[in-house]
N, C-alpha and C positions, 0 to 999 in steps of 0.2 A: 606692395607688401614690404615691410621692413628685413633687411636684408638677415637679421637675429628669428625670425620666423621659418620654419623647416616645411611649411606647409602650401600649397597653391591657394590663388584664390581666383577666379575664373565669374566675369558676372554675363549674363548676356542681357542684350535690350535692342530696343526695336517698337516701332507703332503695335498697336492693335493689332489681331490678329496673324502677324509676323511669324507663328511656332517656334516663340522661345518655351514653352513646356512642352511640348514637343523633343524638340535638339536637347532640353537639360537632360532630360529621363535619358535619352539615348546613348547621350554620354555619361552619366550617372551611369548606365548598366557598362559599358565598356570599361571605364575604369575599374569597376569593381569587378568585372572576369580577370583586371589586369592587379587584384593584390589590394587597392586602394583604397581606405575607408574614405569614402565621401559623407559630407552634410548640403543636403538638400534645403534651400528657403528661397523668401524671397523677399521682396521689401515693394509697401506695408506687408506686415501683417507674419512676421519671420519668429515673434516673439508671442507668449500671451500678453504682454503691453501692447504690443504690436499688433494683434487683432482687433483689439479693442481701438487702436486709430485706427484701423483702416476703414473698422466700417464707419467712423466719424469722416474721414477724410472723401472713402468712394461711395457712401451712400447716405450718407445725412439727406434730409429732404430742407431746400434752402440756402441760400447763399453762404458764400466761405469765402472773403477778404482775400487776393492772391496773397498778400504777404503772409496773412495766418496761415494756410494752406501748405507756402513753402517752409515756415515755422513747423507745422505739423509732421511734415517731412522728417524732417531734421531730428526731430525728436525721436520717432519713430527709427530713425538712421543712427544715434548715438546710442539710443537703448541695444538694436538690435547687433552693432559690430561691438559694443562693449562685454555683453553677455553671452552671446553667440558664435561672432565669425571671430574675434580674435583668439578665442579659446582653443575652437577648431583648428585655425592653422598654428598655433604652439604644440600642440598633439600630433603636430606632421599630418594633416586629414587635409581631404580637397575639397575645398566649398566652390559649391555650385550655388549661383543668384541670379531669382528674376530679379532684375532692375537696382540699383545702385544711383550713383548720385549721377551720374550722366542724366537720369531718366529725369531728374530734377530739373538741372540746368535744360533741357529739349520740352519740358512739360510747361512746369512754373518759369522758367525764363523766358523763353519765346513761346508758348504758349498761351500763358496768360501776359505775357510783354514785359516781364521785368527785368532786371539787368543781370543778363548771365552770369556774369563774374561775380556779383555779389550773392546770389544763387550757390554757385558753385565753391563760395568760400566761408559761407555755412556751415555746408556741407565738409568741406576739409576742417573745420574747427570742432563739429561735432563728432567724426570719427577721428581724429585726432593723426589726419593727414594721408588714411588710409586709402593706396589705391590698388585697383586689382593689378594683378600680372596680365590677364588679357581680361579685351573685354571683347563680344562677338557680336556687333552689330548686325542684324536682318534687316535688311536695308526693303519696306514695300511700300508700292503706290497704295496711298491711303485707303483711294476708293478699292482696293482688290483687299484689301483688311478689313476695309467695314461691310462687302460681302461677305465673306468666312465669318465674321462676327453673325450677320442677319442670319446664316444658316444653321446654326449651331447655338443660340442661347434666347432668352426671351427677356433677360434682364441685365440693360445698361447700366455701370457707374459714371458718374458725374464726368469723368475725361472721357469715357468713351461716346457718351450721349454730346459731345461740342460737336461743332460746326467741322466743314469741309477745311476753311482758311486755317484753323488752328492746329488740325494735324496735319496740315501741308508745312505751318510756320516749323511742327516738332522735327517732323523729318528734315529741314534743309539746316534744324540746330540738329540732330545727330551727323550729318554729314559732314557741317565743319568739325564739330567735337574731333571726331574721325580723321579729315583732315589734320586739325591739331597735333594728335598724335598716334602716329602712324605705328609708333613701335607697339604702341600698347593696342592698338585695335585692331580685329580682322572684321572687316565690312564683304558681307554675301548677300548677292542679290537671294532673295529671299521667295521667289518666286519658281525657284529651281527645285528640282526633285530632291524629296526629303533624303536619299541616302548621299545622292551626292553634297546635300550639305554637312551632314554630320562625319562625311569623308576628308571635307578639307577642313573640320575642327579636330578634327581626330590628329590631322597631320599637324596644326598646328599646337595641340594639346601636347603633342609624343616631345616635338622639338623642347618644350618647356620641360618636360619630366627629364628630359634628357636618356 
């Protein structure tokens, strides 16, 4: 976040099934006992442009070129911080986000195999260098995410319907990412009881508001 921004901005990510809408709401309701107007979104689909790729992006019936794909992204990523999340934190508000450009670089980069860093520098030129103050990795074994998905829905999108290999490739790019930079991410095993996780975002939430 630019240092002239009065506002947090907090994204979480993680595989499938992981409960990032889960931990968001949970902490969306705590902040807001604590005073703090929150914005709720998520990316695709944070915008009305935004909805309109998503379901091009997660349910087109038909092939989609990786590079268009991480294209589509991007788009969807410059509309949605341009008219949305940067407004939010100039208003001093806490935005809350499923998925951000991490999800790109873990998705479309090793994902579909294309070159991280050119991925991820997309993305920094479309939101015009924007990155969060924290982000909260749910770090889960893929297979333990694509049961919770099998039990709870009856309709895949195009990332969640890949193979075993590709969300194995996503999780081992979220974990360097993480690696990478350690200041900016809290990585939780994600397989832990739902309060104790939202206990140590909480604590790491408080440290940021100060």
């Amino acid at each position: 976040m630019s240092a002239a921004s009065p506002g947090l901005f907090i994204t979480l990510e993680g595989g499938d099934g992981s409960g990032k809408t889960t931990q968001m709401a949970a902490l969306a309701a705590w902040l807001q006992e604590r005073g703090r107007t929150v914005v709720q979104t998520r990316e695709p689909g944070g915008t009305d442009l935004g909805v309109e790729l998503r379901e091009i992006i997660l349910h087109r019936r038909g092939y989609i070129a990786p590079r268009a794909e991480a294209l589509l992204y991007a788009a969807d990523r410059a509309h949605h911080i341009a008219t949305l999340v940067r407004p939010a934190l100039a208003r001093g508000e806490v935005v809350l986000q499923d998925r951000y450009l991490d999800s790109s670089v873990a998705y479309q980069g090793a994902g579909r195999v294309l070159e991280p860093g050119e991925v991820r520098d997309i993305s920094l030129w479309a939101t015009e260098g924007l990155l969060p103050d924290l982000t909260v990795l749910l770090d889960l074994d893929p297979a333990v995410g694509r049961a919770r998905l099998d039990s709870s829905r009856t309709r895949y999108d195009r990332l969640e319907a890949e193979q075993s290999e590709f969300h194995e490739r996503v999780r081992d790019a979220y974990r360097a990412l993480a690696d990478a930079e350690p200041a900016r991410f809290l990585v939780l095993e994600a397989s832990r009881p739902v309060d104790e996780l939202q206990a140590s975002i909480r604590d790491r939430v408080s440290a940021l508001l100060g």
